[in-house]
C-alpha positions as CSV (number, residue, x, y, z in Angstrom):
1,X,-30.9,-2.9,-24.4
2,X,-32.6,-0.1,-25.8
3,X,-29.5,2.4,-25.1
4,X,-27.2,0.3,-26.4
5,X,-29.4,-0.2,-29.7
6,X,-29.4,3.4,-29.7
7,X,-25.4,3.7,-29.3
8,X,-24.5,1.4,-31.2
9,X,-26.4,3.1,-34.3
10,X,-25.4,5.8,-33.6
11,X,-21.4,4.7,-34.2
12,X,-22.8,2.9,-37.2
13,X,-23.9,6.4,-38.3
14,X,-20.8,8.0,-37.6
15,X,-18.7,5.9,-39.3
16,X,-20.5,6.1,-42.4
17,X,-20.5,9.7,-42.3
18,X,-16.9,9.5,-41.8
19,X,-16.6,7.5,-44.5
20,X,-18.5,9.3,-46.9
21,X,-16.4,12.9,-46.2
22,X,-13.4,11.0,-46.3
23,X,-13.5,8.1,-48.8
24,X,-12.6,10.4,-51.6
25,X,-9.3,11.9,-50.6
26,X,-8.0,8.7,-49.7
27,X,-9.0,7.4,-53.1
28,X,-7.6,10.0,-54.9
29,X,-3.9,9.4,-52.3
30,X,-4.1,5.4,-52.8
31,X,-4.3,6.3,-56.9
32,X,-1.2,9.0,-56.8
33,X,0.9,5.9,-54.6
34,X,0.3,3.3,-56.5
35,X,1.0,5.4,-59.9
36,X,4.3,6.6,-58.1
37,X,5.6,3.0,-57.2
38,X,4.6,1.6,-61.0
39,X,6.6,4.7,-61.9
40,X,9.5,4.5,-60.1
41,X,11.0,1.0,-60.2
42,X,11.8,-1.9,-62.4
43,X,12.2,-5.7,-61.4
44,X,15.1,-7.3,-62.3
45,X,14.3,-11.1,-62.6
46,X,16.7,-14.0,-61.8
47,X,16.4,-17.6,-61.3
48,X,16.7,-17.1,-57.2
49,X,13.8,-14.8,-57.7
50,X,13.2,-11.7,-58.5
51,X,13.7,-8.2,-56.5
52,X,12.4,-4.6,-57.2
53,X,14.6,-1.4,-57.5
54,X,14.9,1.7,-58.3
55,X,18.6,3.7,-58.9
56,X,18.8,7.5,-58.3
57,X,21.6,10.4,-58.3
58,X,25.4,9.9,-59.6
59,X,28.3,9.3,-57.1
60,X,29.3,7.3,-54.6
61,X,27.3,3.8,-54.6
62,X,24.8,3.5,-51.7
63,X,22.8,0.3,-51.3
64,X,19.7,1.0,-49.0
65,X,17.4,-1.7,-47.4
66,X,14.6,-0.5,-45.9
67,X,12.1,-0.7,-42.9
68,X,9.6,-2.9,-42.2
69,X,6.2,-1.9,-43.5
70,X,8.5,-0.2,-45.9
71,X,9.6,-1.0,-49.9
72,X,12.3,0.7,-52.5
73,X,10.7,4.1,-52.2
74,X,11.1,3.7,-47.9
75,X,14.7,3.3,-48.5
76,X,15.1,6.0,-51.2
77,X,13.7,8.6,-48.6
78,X,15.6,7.2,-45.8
79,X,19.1,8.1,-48.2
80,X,18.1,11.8,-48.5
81,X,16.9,12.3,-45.1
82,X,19.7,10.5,-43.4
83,X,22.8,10.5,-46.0
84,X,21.3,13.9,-48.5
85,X,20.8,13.6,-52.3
86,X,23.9,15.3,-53.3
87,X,27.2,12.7,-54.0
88,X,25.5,9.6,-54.0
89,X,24.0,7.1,-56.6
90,X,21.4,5.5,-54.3
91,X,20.4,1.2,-55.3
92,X,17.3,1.1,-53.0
93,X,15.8,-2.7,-52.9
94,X,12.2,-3.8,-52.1
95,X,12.9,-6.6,-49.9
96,X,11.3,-9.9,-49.9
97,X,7.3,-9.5,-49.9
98,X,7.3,-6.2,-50.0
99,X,5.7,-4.2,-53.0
100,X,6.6,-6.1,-56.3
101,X,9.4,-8.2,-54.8
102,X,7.7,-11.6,-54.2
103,X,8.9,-14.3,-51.1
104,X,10.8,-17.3,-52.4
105,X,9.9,-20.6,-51.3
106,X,13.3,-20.6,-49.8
107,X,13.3,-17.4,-47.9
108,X,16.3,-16.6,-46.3
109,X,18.4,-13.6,-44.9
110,X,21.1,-15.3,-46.9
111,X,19.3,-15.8,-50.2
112,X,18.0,-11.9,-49.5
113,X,21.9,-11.1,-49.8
114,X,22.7,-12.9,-52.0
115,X,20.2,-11.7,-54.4
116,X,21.3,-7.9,-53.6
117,X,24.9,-8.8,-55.2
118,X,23.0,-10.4,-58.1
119,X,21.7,-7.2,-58.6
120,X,24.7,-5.0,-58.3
121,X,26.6,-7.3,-60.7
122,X,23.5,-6.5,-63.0
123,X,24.2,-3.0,-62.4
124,X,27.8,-3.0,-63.0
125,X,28.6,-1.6,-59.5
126,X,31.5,-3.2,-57.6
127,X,31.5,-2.0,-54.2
128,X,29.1,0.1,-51.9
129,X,28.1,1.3,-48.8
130,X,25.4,-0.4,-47.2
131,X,22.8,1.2,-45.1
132,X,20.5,-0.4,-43.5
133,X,17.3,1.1,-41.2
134,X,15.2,-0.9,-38.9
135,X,14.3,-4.3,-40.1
136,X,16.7,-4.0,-43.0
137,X,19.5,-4.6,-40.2
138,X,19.4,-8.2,-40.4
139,X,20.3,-8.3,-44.3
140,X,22.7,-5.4,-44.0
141,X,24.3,-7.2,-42.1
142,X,24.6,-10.7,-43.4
143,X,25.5,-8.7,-46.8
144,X,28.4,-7.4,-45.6
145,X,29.2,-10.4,-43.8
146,X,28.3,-12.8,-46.9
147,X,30.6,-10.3,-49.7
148,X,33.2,-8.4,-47.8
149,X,34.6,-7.3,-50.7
150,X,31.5,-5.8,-52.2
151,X,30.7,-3.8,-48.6
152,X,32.8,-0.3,-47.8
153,X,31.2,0.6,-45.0
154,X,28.2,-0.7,-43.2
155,X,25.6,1.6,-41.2
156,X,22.7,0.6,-39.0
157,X,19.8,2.9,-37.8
158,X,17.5,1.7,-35.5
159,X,18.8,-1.8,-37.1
160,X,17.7,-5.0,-35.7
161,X,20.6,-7.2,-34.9
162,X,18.4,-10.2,-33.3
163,X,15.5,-11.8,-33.2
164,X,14.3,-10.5,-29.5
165,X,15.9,-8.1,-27.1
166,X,14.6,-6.7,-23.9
167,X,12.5,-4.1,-24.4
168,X,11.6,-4.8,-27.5
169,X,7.8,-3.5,-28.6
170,X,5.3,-5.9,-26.9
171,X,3.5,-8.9,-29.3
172,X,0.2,-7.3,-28.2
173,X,1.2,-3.8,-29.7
174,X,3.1,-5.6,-32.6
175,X,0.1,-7.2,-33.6
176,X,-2.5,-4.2,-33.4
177,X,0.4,-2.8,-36.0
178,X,-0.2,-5.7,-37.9
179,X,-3.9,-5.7,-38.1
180,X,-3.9,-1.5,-39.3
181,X,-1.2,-2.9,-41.9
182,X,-3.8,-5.3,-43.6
183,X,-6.2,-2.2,-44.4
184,X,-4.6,0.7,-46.2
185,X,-8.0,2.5,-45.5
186,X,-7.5,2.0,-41.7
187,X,-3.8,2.6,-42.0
188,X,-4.8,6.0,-44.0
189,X,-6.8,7.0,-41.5
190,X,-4.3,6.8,-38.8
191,X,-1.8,9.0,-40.9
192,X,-4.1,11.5,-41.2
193,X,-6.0,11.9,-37.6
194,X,-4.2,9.9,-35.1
195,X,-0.6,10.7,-35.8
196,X,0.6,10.0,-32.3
197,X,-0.8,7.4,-31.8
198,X,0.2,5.6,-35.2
199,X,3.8,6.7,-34.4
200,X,3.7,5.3,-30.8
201,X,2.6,2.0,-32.2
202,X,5.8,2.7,-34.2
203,X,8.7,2.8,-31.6
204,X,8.3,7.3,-31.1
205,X,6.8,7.4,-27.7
206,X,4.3,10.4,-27.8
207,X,6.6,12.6,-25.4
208,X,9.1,12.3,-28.2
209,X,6.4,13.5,-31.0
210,X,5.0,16.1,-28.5
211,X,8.7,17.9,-28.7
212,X,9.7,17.7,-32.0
213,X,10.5,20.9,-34.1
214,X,7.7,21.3,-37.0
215,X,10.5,20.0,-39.4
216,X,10.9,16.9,-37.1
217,X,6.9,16.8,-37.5
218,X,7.6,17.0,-41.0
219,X,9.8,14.0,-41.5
220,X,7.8,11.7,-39.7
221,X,4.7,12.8,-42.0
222,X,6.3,11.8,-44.7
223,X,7.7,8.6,-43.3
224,X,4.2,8.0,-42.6
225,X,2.8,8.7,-46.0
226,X,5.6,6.8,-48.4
227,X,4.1,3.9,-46.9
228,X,0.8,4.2,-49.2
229,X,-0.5,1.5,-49.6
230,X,0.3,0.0,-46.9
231,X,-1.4,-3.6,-47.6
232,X,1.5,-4.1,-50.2
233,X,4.1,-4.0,-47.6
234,X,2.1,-6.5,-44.9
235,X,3.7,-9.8,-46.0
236,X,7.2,-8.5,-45.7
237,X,6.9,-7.5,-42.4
238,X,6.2,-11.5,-41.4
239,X,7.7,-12.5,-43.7
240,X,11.0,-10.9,-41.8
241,X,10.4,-12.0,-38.2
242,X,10.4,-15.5,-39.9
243,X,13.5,-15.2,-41.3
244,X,15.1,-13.9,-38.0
245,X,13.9,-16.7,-35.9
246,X,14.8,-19.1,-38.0
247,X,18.1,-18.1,-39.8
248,X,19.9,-15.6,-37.3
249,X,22.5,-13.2,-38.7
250,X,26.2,-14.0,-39.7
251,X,29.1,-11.2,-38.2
252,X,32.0,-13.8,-37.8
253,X,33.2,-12.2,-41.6
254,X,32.3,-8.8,-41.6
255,X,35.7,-6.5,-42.5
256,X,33.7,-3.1,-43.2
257,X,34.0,-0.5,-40.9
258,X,30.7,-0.3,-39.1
259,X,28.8,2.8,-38.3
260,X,25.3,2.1,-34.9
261,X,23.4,4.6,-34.6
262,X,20.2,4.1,-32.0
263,X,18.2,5.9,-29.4
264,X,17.6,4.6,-26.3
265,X,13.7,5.2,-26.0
266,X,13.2,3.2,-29.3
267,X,10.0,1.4,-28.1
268,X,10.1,-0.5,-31.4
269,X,13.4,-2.2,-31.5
270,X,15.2,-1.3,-28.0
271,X,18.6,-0.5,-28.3
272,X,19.9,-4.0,-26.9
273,X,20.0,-4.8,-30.8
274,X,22.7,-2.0,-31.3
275,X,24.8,-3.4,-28.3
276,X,24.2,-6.7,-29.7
277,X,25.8,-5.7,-32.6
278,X,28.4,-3.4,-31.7
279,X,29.5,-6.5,-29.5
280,X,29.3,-8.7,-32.5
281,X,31.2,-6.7,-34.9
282,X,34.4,-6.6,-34.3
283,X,35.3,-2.7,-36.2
284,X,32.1,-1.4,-35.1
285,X,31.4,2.6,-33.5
286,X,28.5,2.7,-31.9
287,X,26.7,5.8,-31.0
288,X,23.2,6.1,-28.9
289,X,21.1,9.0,-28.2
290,X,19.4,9.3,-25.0
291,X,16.3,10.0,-26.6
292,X,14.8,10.0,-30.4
293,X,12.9,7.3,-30.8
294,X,12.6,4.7,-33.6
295,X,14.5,5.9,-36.4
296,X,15.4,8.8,-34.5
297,X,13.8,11.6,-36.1
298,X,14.9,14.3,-33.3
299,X,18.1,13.7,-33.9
300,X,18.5,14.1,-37.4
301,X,20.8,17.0,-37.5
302,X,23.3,14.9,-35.0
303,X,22.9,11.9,-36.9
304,X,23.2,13.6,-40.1
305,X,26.3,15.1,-38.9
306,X,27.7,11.5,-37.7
307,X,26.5,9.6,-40.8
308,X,28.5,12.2,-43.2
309,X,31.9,12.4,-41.4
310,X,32.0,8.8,-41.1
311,X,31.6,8.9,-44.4
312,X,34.5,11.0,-45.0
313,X,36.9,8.7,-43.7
314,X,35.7,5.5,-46.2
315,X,38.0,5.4,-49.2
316,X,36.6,6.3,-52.6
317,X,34.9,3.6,-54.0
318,X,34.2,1.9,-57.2
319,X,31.9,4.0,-58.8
């Protein structure tokens, strides 16, 4: 009994120090995020509920719909990584519950559509191309499926297409991601010493992150970091498996031509969900990578290369 008095003090001790060395960086971080979202986007307010967004760049419309545990600034750096900043005028959403874009009482992946052409109208943009990234899959889709006319081209990275799949990331793992979520301290932490680990939690197995290039590194340091704070961003993420289970995804009306790109060592969302889709939509390519991971990090060149001549072949749009 004595020992373990003795132990557990001494972890008591330890995490205060840590604490205390540590507390004021992640102050000074959780201060520059927060003034970086206020700065960034604007909410445009209708009487189906309101959504946050932020427009950047000139050219060819892009509507991007992020990630879970992600918001408008996810899917901003998701178009330059995957699509680059030259070309494009990029409408990136913060999708129900995440950051200043609040959860209806009707919450739907319909009503999330339908609230994205709301929004374009608002703009005064006619027709785009519609990428969406993980958990954004689901409204992607039903988007282009729901407004054919207002959809070019649709692409899915590392998209959800279902509610489950085979191989999808266990519950048990899913909801240690969901605990770290709730604190941005403990999610902060993470970032900063236990990278790996964080990012296996995350669907990039830790033989992935061992290989990557220091760019690759790069990337997924900054994916990790535009997700400060991350407790603004926790009732999304539930808020979307709900939405899933109960709603599925229309594909019967989809008349874009459809761009999958997946890995098959996503340990997040296994790539069933791009099959699924592929199967599902009728004008679909799809592309996997033997390895990659969630979101695919290294594969960026390839998928950079993909992403852009697709591209190519989509007819100018309205602009």
């Amino acid at each position: 009994m004595k020992v373990l008095l003795i132990i557990i003090t001494i972890l008591v001790c330890v995490a205060i120090l840590l604490f205390i060395i540590t507390y004021p960086s992640y102050h000074r971080e959780m201060r520059g995020a927060r003034n970086r979202l206020l700065a960034d986007s604007k909410v445009f307010k209708t009487d189906h509920g309101d959504i946050e967004y932020s427009v950047k760049g000139e050219g060819t419309p892009v509507l991007l719909l992020h990630g879970a545990g992600g918001g408008f600034d996810q899917g901003l750096w998701g178009g330059k990584v995957y699509l680059g900043q030259v070309g494009y005028k990029f409408i990136s959403v913060s999708r129900f519950g995440f950051l200043r874009s609040p959860i209806p009482a009707q919450a739907s992946i319909g009503a999330q559509a339908r609230l994205y052409c709301a929004l374009l109208d608002y703009l005064n943009i006619g027709r785009v191309i519609v990428v969406g990234v993980s958990a954004g899959g689901p409204s992607a889709t039903q988007f282009a499926n729901d407004y054919p006319d207002r959809c070019s081209a649709l692409i899915l990275l590392s998209a959800v297409s279902m509610a489950q799949a085979p191989g999808d990331k266990d519950p048990f793992y899913v909801n240690i991601i969901h605990l770290i979520q709730q604190s941005d301290y403990v999610y902060w932490l993470f970032t900063k010493f236990m990278q790996s680990f964080i990012l296996n939690l995350m669907g990039i197995p830790s033989k992935v992150y061992k290989n990557f290039t220091p760019e690759q590194k790069e990337l997924a340091q900054e994916m990790l970091d535009i997700m400060h704070p991350m407790s603004q961003r926790y009732k999304g993420t539930i808020n979307d498996g709900k939405m899933i289970e109960f709603h599925g995804i229309a594909t019967n009306n989809i008349s874009a031509t459809t761009l999958i790109l997946h890995a098959k060592d996503d340990a997040l969302v296994s790539y069933g969900h791009a099959e699924n889709a592929h199967q599902r939509i009728k004008q679909s390519k799809l592309l996997l990578f033997d390895t990659g991971g969630h979101a695919m990090l290294s594969q960026m060149d390839k998928v950079r290369d993909y992403t852009r001549r697709f591209l190519k072949d989509i007819p100018k749009l309205d602009k």
